[in-house]
BAMAR-384796 format. One record per residue: residue in three letters; x, y, z of N, C-alpha, C, CB in turn. Coordinates in steps of 0.1 Angstrom, whole numbers, plus 2048, in hexadecimal, padded with zeros to 3 digits. Glycine has a CB too. Example, Ala and Ser with C-alpha at 12.3 -4.5 7.8 and 13.67 -1.06 7.14 Angstrom:
BAMAR-384796
ala8847C784E87B7D384E8847DF84E8717D385A/ser8807EA8478897F584788180084F88D7FA839/
This chain:
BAMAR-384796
unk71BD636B2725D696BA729D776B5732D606B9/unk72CD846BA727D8E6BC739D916C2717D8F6C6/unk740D896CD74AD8A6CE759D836CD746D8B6D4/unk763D8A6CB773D806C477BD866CE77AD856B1/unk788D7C6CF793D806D7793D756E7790D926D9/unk79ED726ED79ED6C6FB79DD7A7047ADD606FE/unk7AAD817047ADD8770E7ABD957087B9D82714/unk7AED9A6FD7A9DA66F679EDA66F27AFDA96EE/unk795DA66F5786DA06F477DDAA6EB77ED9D703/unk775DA86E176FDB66DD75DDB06D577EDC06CD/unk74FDBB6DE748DB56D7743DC26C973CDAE6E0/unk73FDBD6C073BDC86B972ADC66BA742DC86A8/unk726DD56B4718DD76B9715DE06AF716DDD6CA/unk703DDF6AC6FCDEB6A16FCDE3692707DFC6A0/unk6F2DEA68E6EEDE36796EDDF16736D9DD8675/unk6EEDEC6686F6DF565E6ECE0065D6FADEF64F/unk6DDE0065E6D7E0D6616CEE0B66A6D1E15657/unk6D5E0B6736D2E096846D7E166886D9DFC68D/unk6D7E1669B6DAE2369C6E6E2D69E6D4E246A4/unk6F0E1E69E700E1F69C706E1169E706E2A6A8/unk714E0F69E719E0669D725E096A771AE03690/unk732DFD6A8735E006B173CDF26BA72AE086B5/unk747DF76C574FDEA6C974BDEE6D6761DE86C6/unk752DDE6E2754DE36ED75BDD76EB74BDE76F8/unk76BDDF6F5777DD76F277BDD4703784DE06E8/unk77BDC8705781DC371278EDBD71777BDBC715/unk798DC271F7A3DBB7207AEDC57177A1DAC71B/unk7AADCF7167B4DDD7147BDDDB71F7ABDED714/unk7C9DDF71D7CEDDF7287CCDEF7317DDDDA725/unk7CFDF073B7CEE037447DCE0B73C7D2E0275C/unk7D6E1273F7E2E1F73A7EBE2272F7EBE20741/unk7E2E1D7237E3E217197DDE2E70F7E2E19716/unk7E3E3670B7E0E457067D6E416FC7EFE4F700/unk7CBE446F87C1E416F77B6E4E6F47C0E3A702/unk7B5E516E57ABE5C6E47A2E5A6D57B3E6C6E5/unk796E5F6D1791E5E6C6798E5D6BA78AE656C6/unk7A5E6B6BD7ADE6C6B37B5E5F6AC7B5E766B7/unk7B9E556BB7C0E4C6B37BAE406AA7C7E486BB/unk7ACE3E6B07A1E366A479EE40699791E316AA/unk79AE49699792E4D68D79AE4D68078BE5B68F/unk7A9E5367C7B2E4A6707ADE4166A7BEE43674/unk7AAE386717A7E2866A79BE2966A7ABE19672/unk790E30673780E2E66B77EE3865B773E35677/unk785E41660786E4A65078AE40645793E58650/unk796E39644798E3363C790E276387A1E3163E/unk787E2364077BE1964076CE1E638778E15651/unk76BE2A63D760E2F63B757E2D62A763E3F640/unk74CE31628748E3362074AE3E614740E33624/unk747E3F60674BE4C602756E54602746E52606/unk75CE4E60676AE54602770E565F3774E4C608/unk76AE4E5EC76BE545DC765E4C5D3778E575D5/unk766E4C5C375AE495B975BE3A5BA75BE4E5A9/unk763E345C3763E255BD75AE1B5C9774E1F5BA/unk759E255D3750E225DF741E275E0757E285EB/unk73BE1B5EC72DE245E972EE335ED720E1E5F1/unk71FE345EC720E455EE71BE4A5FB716E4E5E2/unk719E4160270DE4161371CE4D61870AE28621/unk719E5461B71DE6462171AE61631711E73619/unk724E5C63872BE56645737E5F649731E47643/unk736E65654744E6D65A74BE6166273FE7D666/unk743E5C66574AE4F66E74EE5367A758E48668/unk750E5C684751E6668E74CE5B698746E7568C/unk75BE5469F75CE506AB758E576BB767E4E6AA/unk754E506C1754E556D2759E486DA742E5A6D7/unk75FE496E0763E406E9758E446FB776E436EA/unk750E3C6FA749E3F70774AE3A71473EE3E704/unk754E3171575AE2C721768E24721751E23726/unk76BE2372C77BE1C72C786E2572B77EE12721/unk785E2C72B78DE3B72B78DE45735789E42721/unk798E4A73A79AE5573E7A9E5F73D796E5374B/unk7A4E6973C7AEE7873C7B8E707307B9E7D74F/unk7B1E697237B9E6671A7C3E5871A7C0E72719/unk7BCE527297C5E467267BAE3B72A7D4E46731/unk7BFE2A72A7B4E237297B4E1D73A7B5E1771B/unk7ABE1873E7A9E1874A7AAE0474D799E2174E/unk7AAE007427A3DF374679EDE974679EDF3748/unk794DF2745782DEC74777CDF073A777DF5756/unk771DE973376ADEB72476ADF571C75EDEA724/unk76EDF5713774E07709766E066FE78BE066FB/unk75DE0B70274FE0B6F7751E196EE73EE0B701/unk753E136E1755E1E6D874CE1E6CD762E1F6D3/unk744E246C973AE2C6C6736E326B673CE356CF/unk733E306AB736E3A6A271EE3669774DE34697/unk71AE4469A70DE4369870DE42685706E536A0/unk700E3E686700E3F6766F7E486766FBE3366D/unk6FAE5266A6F7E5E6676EDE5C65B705E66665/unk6F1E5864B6EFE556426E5E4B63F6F7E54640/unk6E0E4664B6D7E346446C9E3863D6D1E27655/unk6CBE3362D6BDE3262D6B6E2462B6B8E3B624/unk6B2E1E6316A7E1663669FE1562D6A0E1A642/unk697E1E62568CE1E61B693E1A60C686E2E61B/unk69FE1860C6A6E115FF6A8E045FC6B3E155FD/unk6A0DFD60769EDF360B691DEF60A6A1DF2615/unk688DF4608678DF360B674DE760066FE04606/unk67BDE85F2672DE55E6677DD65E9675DED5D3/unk683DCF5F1682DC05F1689DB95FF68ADBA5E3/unk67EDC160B67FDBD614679DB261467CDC561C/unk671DAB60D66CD9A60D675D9460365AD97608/unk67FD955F9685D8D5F2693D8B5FA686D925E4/unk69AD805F96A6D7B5FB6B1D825F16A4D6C5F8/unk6BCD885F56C7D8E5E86CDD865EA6CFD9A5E8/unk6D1D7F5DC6DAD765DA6E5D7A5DF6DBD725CE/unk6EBD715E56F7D6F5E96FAD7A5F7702D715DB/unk6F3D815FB6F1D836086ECD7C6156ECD8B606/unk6EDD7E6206EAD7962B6DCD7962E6F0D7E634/unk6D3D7D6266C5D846296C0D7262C6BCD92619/unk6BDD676216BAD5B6226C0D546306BED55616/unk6CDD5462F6D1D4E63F6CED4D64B6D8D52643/unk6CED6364E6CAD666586BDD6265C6CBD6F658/unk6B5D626516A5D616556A3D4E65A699D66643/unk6AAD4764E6A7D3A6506ABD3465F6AED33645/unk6BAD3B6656BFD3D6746B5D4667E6CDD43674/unk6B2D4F67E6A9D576876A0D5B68A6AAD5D687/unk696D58678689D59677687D64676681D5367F/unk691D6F67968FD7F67269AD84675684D89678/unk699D8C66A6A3D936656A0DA46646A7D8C658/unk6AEDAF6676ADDB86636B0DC06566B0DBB66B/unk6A6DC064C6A7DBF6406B0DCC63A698DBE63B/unk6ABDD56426B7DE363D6C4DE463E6B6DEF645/unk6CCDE162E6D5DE062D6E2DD36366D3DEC62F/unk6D5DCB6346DADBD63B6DFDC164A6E9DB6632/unk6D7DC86506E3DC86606EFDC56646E2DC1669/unk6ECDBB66B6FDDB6673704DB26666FCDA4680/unk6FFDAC65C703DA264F70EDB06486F0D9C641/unk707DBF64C70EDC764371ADCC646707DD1641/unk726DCE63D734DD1643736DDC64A73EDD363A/unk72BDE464E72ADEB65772DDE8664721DEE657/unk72DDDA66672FDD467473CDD767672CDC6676/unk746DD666D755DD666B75DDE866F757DD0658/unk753DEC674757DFC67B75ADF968874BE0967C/unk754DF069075ADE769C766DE669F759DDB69C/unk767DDF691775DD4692782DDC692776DC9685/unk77ADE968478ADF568178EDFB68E787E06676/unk77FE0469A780E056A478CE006AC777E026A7/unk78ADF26AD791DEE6B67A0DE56B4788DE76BC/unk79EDE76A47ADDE169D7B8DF069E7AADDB688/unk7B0DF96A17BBE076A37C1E0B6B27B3E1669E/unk7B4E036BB7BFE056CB7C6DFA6C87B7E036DE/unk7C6DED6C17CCDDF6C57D8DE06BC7C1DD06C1/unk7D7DEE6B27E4DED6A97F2DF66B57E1DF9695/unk7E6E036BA7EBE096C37F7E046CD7E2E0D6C8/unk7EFDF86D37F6DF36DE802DE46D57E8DEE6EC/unk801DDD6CC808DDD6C4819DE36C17FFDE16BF/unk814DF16B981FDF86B8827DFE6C381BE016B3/unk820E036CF827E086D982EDFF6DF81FE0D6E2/unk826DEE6E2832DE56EA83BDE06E082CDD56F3/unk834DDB6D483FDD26D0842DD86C283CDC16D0/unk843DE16C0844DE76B1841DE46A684DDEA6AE/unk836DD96A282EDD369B828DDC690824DCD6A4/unk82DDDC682826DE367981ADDE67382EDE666F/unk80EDDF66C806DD8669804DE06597FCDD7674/unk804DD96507FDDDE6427F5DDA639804DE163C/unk7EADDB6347E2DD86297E5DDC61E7D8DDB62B/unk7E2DD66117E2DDA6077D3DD65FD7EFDD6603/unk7D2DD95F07CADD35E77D5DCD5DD7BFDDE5E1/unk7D8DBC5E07E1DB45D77DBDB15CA7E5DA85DD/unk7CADB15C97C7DAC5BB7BCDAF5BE7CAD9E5B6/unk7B2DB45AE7A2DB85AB79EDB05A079EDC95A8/unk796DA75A1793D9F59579ED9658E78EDA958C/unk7A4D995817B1D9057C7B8D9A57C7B1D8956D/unk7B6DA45847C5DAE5847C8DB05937C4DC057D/unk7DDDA65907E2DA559D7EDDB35A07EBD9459F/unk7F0DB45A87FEDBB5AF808DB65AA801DB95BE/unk813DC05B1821DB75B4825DC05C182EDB65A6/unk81EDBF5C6825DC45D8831DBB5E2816DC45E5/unk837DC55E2844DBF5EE83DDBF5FC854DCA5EF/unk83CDB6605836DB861283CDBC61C831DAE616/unk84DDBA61E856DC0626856DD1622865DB8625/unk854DD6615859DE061584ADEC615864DE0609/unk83EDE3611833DED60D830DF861A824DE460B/unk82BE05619826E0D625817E1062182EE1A628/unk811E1562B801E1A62D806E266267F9E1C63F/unk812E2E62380DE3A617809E3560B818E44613/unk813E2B606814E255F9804E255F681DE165F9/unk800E1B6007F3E145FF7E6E215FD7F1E0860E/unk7EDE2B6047E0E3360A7E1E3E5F87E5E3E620/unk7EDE3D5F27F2E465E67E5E3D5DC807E455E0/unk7DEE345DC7D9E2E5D27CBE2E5D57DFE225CE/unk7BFE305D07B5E355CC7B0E275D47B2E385BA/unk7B0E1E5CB7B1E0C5D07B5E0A5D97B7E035CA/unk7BEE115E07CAE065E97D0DFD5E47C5DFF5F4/unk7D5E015D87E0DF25D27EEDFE5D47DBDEA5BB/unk7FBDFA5D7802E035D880DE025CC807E025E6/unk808DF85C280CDF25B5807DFB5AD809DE55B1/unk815E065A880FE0F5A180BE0F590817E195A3/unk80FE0158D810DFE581804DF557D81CDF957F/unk7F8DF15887F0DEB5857E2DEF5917F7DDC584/unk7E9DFD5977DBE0459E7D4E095967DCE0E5A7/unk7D4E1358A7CEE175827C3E0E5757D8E1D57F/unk7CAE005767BDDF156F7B5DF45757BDDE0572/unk7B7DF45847AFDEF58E7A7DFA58F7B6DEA59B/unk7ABE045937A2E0F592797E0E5827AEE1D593/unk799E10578792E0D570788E01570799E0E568/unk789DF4575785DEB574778DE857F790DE5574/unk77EDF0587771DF6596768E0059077AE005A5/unk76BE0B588764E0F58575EE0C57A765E17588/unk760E01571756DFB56374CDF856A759DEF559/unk752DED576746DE457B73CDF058774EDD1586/unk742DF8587737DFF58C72CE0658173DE09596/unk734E0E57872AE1256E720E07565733E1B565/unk724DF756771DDED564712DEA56E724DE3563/unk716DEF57A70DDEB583711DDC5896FEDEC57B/unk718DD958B722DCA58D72BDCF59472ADC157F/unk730DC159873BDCA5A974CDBE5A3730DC35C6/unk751DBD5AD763DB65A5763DB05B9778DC859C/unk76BDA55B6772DA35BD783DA55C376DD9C5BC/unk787D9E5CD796D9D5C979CD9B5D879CDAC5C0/unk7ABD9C5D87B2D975E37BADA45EA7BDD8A5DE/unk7B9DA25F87C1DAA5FF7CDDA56087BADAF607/unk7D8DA96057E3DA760B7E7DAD61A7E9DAB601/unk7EBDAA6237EEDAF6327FBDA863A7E0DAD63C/unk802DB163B810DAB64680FDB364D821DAB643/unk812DAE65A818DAF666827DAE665813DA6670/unk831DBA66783ADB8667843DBE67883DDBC65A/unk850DB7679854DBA68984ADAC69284EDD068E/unk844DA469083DD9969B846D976A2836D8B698/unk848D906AD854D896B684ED7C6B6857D906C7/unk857D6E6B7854D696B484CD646C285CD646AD/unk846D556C4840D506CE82FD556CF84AD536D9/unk82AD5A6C8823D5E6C7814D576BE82AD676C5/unk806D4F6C8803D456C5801D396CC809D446BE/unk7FAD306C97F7D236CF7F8D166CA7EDD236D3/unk801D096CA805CFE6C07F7CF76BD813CF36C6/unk7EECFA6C57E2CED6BF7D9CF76B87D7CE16CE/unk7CDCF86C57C2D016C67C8D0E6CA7B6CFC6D0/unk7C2D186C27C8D266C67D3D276BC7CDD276D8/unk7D6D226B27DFD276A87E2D346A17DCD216A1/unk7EED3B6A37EED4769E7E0D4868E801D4A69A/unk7EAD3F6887E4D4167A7D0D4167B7EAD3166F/unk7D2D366827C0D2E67E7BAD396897BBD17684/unk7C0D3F6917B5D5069A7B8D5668D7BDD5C6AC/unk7BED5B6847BFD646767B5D5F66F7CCD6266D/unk7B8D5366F7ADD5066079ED4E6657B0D3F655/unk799D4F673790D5467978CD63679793D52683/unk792D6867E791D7567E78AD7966B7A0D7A683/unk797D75660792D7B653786D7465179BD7A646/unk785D68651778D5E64B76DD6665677AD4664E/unk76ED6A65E75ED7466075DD8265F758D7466E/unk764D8B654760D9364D758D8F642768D9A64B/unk752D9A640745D9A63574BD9C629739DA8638/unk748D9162174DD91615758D8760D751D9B616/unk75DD82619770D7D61B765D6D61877ED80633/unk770D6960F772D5B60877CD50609771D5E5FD/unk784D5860D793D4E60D79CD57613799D495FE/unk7A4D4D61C7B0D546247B9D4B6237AED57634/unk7C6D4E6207D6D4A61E7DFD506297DDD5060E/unk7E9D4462F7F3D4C633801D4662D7F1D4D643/unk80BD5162D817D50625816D4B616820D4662D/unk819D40615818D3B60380BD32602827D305FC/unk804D2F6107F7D2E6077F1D235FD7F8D385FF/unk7E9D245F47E6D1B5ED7F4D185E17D8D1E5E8/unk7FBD235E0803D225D7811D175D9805D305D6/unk80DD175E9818D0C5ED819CFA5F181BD135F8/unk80DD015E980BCEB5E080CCEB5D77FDCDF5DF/unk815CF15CA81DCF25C382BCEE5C281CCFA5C2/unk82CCED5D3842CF05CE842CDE5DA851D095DD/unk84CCDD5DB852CCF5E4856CD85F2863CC55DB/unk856CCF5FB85DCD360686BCD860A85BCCC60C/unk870CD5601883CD85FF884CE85F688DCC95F1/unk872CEC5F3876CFA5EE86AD035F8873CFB5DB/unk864CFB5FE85BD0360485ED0461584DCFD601/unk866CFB61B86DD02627871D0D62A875CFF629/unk875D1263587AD1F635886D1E63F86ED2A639/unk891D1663989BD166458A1D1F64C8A2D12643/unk8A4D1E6548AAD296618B7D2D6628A9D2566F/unk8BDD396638C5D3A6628CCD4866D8C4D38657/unk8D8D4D6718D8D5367A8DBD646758E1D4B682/unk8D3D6F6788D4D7A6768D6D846838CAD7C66E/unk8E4D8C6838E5D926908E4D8B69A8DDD99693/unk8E6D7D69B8E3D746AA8D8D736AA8E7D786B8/unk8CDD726A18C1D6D6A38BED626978B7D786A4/unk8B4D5D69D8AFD546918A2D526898AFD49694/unk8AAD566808A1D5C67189ED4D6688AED69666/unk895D5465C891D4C651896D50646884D4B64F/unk89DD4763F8A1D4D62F897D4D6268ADD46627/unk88AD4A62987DD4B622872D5062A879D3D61C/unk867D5062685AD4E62F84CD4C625858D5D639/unk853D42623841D3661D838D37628843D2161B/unk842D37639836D2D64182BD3D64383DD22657/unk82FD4663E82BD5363E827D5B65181DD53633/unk839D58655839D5D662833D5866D837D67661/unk82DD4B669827D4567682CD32673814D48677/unk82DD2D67C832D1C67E82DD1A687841D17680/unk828D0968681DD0268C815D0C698822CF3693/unk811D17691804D1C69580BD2869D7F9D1169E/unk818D2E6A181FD346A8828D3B6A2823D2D6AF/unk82AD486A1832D5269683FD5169D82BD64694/unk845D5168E857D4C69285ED5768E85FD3D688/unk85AD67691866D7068F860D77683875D6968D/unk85BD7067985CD7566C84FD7C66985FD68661/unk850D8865C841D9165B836D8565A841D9D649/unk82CD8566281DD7E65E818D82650810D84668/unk818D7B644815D7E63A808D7B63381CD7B634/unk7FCD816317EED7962C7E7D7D6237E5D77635/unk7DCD7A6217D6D7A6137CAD776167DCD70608/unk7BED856117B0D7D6147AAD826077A6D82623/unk7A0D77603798D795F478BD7D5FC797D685E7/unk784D875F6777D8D5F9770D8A5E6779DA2600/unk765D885ED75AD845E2756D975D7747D7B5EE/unk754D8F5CA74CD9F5C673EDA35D0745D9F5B4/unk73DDB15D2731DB75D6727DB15D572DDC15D2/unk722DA85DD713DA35DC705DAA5D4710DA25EA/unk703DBC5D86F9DC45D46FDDC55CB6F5DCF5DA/unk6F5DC35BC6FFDCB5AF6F0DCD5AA70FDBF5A2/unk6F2DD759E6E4DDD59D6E1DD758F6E3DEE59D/unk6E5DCD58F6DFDC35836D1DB95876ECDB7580/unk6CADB95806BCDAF5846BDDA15876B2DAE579/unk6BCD995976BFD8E5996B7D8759D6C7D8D59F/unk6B6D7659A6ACD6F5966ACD6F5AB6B0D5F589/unk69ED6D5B16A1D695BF693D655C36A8D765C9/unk690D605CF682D5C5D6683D5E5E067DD515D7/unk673D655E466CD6C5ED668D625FA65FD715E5/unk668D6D603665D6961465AD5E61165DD7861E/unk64DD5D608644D53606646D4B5F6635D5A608/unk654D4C5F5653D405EF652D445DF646D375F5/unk651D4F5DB650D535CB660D565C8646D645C7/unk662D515BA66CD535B4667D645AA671D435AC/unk670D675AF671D775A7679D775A0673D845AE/unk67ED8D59C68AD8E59D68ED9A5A568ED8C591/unk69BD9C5A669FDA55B36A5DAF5AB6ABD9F5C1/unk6A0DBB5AD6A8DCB5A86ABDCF5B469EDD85A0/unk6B6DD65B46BCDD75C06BEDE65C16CADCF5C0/unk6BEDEB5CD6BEDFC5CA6C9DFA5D86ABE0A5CB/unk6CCE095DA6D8E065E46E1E125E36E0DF85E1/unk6EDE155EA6F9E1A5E8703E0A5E76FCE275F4/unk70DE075E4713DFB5E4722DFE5DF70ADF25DA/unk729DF45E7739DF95DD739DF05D374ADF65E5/unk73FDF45C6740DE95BB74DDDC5C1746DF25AA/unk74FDE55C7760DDA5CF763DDE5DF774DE15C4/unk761DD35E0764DD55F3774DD55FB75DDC55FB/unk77ADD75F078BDD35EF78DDE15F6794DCF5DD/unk78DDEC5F0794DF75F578FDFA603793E025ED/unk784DF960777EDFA615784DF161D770DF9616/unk789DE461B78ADD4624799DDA628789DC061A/unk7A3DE161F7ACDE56247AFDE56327ACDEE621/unk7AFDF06367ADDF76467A6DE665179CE0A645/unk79ADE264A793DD86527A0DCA651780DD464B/unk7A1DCB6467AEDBD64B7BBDBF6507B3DB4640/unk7BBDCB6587CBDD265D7C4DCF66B7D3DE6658/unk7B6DD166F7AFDCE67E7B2DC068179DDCF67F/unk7AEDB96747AADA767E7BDDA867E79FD94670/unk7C3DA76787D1DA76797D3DAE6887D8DAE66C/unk7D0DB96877D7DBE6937CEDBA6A07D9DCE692/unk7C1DB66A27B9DAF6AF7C4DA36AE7A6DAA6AC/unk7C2D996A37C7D8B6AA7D2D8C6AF7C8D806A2/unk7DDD956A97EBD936AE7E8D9D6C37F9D9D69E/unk7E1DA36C67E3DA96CE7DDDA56D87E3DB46CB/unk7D6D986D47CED8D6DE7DAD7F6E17BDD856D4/unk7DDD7F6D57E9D756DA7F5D7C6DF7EED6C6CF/unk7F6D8C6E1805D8F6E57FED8E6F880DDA36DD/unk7F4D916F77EDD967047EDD8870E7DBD9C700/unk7E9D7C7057E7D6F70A7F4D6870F7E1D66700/unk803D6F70680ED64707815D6E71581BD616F4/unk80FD7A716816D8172080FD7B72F814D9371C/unk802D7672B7FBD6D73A802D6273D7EAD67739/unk806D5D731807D4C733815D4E739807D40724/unk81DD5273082ED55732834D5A73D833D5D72A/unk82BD67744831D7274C83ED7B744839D6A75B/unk838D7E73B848D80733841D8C72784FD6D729/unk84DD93723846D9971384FD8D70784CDB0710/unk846D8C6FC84DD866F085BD8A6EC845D896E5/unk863D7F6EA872D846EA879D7D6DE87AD806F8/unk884D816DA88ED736D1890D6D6D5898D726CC/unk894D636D1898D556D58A4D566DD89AD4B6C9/unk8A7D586E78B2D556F28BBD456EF8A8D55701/unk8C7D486DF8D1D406DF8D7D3F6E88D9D416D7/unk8D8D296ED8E1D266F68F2D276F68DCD1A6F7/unk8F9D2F700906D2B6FE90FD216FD909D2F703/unk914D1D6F691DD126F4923D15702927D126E5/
């Protein structure tokens, strides 16, 4: 599957040194202001090379939008946006185009397809995820404009070193002020160090990314199939890399009893609020007002330039030296990419409850006594 979304529909297209990469997004709504300028922010922040703790593959990232548009607004009909690869080399690949890299897709694909595109893993490569930023920046766009929906990422933890981020109060400067993207100024600088040991080791780190949605309205979602949450933890569980997804408290919340993990309701300004949020802004599958709160674990860098035990297309056990450009940590780049799946799913279900309902998402309309 190649495509995600009901009614905000988007397929991504191109491999990582192919001839570009790239979305086409369906179910945009018409007449929305609409120009390169307002994606490219978020592919810059995605891109490659942007500093020592990333690889070094030298990518402008330089969007085109080549249809679904006119005189700056959106028409419609399919928005195909565009961004070429410049940098690929293909020949850094040569010395173990017949071996399997551990813990990459290279074995899968082949065992599913019977061939595979060995340069730089293709579709398998997070290169695919320029799509997704693409199209997580019109879907934040229309987002913000209707319903004033903030969206933010952070880097919450790299290896055994965690955060302490507030989620109501964090911003994209904070985040954008830190090398890492941790906006924890007291434990960005580990982290920074700790990215770059395992790079000068030639070893890569893992770790967890943090993302709210804050401002949701509630109603927002589907009680069975189509669940706010489980389209989220869809969306993260198919990025490249992502191991585990949490929403609100998570695994941490088979720890406590139900008399501490509730989130009872209570009335603010004539609306009705939560004096907690364990269920992390969504209930039986349908957001109740409160910030969407989540949590995705990405694996360490698969490529690390240490010698790995692996076996060949016919069957020999070798070992694998790996050559490459590679991030030691995929955390500061996933940033920007987990502020997309956040902002696609929510703008497929705002799109869907506005078909079903006839209505825009509202507060709860208290009955008068």
């Amino acid at each position: 599957m190649n495509q995600s979304g009901v009614l905000f529909r988007i397929t991504t297209f191109g491999e990582s040194h192919g001839g570009g990469v790239g979305v086409v997004i369906d179910g945009c709504p018409p007449g929305l202001l609409l120009v390169e300028a307002d994606i490219q922010p978020d592919l810059d922040r995605r891109r490659p090379g942007q500093s020592r703790l990333t690889t070094q593959r030298q990518e402008a990232d330089q969007c085109r939008i080549l249809s679904g548009t006119f005189e700056g607004r959106t028409l419609g009909t399919p928005i195909a946006v565009l961004v070429e690869n410049a940098d690929a080399r293909g020949r850094d690949y040569e010395p173990f185009k017949e071996l399997f890299r551990p813990s990459h897709a290279d074995f899968t694909y082949e065992a599913k397809y019977g061939i595979r595109n060995w340069k730089g893993g293709g579709r398998a490569s997070a290169r695919e995820t320029i799509g997704r930023v693409a199209a997580g920046a019109v879907a934040r766009k229309i987002l913000t404009t209707s319903l004033g929906i903030d969206i933010v990422a952070w880097v919450d933890q790299i290896g055994d070193i965690c955060a302490a981020v507030d989620p109501e109060t964090v911003s994209q400067e904070e985040v954008e002020s830190s090398l890492v993207r941790c906006p924890d100024t007291r434990t960005s600088p580990g982290m920074v160090d700790a990215v770059d040991q395992a790079r000068m080791d030639g070893d890569s780190l893992g770790g967890i990314i943090g993302v709210v949605a804050r401002n949701v309205p509630p109603g927002l979602g589907e009680p069975v199939f189509g669940k706010l949450d489980g389209d989220l933890a869809q969306a993260y569980m198919s990025l490249p890399a992502a191991k585990g997804f949490e929403i609100g408290s998570g695994f941490s919340g088979v720890t406590t009893r139900g008399s501490t993990h509730n989130d009872p309701f209570r009335l603010q300004d004539g609306q009705i609020r939560t004096t907690t949020n364990h269920s992390g802004g969504i209930q039986g599958g349908i957001s109740n007002g409160e910030s969407i709160r989540a949590r995705i674990a990405f694996k360490p860098t698969a490529t690390i330039l240490k010698p790995m035990p692996t076996v060949s297309r016919t069957g020999e056990e070798t070992t694998l030296n790996a050559r490459g450009r590679h991030d030691p940590c995929v955390l500061p780049r996933a940033v920007v990419i987990c502020e997309a799946a956040m902002a696609l799913t929510l703008v497929d279900h705002y799109l869907r409850h506005r078909g079903q309902t006839g209505r825009e998402p509202q507060n709860f309309p208290l009955q008068q006594r």
